[in-house]
C-alpha positions in Angstrom: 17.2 -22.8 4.5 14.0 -22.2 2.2 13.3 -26.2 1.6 13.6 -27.2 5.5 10.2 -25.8 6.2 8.2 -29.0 5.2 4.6 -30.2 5.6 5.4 -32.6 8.4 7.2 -29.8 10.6 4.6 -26.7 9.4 2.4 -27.8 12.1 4.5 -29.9 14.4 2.3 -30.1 17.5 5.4 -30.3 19.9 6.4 -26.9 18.9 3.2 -25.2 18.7 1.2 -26.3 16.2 4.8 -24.9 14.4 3.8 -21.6 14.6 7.2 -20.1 14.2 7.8 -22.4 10.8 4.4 -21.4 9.6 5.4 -17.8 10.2 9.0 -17.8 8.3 6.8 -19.5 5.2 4.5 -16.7 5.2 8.0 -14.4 4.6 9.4 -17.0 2.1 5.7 -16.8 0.3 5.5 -13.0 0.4 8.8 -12.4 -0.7 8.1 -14.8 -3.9 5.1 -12.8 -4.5 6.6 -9.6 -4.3 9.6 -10.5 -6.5 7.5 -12.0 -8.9 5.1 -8.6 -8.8 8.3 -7.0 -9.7 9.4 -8.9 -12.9 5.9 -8.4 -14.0 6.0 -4.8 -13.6 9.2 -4.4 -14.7 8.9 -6.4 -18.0 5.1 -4.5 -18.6 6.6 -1.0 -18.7 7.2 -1.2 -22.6 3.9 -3.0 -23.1 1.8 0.2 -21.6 1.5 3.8 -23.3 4.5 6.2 -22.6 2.9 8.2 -20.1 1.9 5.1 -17.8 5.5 3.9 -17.6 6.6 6.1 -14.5 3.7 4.7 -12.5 4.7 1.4 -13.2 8.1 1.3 -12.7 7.2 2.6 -9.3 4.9 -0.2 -8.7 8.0 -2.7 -9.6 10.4 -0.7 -7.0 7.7 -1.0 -4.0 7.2 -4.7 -4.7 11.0 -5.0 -4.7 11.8 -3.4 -1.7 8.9 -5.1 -0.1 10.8 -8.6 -1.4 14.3 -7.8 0.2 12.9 -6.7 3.4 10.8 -9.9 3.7 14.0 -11.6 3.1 15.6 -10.0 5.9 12.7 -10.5 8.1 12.2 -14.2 7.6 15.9 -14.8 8.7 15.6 -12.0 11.5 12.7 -13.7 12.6 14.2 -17.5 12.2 17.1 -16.0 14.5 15.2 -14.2 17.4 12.5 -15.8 16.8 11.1 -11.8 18.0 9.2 -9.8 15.5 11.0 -7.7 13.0 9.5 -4.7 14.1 12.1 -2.4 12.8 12.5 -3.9 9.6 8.6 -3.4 8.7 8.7 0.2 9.6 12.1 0.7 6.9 10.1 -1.0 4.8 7.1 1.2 5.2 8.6 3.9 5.2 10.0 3.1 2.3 7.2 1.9 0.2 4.2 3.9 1.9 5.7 6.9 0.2 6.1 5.7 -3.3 2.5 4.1 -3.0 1.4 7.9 -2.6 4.0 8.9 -5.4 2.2 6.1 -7.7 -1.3 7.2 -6.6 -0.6 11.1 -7.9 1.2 9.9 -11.0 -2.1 8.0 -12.0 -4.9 10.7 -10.6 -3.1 13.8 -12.3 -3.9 12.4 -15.8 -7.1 13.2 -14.4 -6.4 16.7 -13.1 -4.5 15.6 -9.6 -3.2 18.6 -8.1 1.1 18.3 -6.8 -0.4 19.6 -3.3 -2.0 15.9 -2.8 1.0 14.3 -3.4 2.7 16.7 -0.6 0.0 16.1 1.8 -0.3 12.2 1.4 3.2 11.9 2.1 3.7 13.7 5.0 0.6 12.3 6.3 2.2 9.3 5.7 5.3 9.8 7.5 3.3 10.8 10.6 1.3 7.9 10.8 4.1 5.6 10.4 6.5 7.5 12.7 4.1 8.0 15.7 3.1 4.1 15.0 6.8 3.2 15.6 7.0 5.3 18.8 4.0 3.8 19.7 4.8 0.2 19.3 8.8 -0.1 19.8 10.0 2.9 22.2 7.5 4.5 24.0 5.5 2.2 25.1 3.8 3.4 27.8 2.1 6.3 25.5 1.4 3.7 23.2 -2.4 4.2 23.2 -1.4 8.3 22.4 0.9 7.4 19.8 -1.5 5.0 18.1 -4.5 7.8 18.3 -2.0 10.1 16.6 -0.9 7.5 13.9 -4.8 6.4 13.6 -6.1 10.2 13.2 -3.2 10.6 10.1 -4.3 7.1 8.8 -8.3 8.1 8.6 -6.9 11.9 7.0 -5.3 10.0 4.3 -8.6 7.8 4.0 -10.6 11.1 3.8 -8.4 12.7 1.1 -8.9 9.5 -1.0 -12.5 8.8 -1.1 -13.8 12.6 0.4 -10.7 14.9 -0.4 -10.1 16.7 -4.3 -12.9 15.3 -6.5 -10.0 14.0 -9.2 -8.2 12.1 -6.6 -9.8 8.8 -5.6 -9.4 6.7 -9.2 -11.5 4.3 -6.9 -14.4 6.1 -6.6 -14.5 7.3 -10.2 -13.3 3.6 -11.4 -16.6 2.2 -10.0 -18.6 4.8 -10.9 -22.1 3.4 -9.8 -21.0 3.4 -6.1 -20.2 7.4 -6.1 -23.4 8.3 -8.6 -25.8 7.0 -6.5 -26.8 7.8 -3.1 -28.4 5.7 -1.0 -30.1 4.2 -4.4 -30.9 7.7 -5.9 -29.4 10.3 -7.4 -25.5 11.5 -6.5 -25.7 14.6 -3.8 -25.5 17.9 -6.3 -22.2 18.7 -4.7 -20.9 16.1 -7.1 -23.1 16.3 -10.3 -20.9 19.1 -11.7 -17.7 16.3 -11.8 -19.2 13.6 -13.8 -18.0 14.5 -17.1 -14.1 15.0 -15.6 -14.6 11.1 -14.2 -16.0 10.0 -17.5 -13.0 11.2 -18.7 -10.5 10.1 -16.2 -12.4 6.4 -16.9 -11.7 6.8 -20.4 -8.5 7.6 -19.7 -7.7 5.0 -17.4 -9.5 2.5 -20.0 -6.4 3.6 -22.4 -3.4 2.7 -19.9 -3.2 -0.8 -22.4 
């Protein structure tokens, strides 16, 4: 089934420009990537220190799932040729979670408190429930359901980059873009946490 989809018929102009082959490749090249995401991950937890290994194992199960499901939506799709709605929200709410789960298991080296964890998830959940609603069976509220799902979206942004000062490993990864401010100093709110990011960036340094 993979080695049907050829060059010639990827963009047969009597179908479409093939837009329905060129979208089952996409499936069969994301799911290759994700599987190959999780042999890498899977085969790099014994080259990592011992309290990195959790964080990685969870990376290799949210690239797996993410493989399996693309599986199933590439022949979903090839069959109804519909979108596989309800497979992408399984899958997200699968691996949205376990992305959160991997984000506290790396920031609490650096002083993460459990209550982020708690709140990421459940914001989580809510935007990817009210999304669903939204997009496959309530339709007609679909604009309400989509500021609901937006609003959790934008709280989990602000608990990333704005929220506890020891959970964004982003901000405190790139350092220059959160100690300067508008090309000056860092707002004092901020100055008393530099010594806690230097050492979560030594930390972080340390993972290999």
């Amino acid at each position: 089934m993979f080695l049907s989809i050829t060059a010639s018929n990827l963009f047969d102009a009597s179908q479409g420009l093939g837009i329905n082959q060129a979208t089952a490749f996409t499936f069969f090249v994301g799911t290759m990537a994700m599987m190959a995401a999780s042999a890498f991950f899977f085969f790099e937890i014994r080259n990592v220190g011992e309290k990195w290994r959790t964080s990685v194992l969870v990376s290799g199960l949210i690239t797996f799932i993410a493989a399996v499901h693309y599986y199933y939506m590439r022949d979903y799709f090839i069959q109804t040729g519909s979108s596989p709605t309800f497979f992408r929200y399984v899958d997200w709410l699968l691996t949205v979670p376990l992305m959160c789960v991997e984000f506290y298991l790396i920031t609490k080296k650096a002083g993460a408190k459990t209550s982020l964890l708690w709140q990421l998830i459940i914001a989580s959940v809510v935007m990817l429930v009210t999304g669903f609603f939204g997009e496959a069976t309530d339709r007609d509220n679909s604009v309400l359901w989509g500021v609901i799902s937006g609003a959790a979206y934008f709280y989990i942004a602000y608990l990333v980059w704005f929220g506890d000062e020891l959970s964004c490993p982003r901000s405190q990864q790139i350092g220059s873009t959160r100690s300067t401010w508008g090309g000056s100093s860092a707002p004092p709110q901020h100055s008393s946490n530099w010594g806690q990011r230097s050492k979560f960036k030594k930390t972080h340094a340390n993972i290999y």
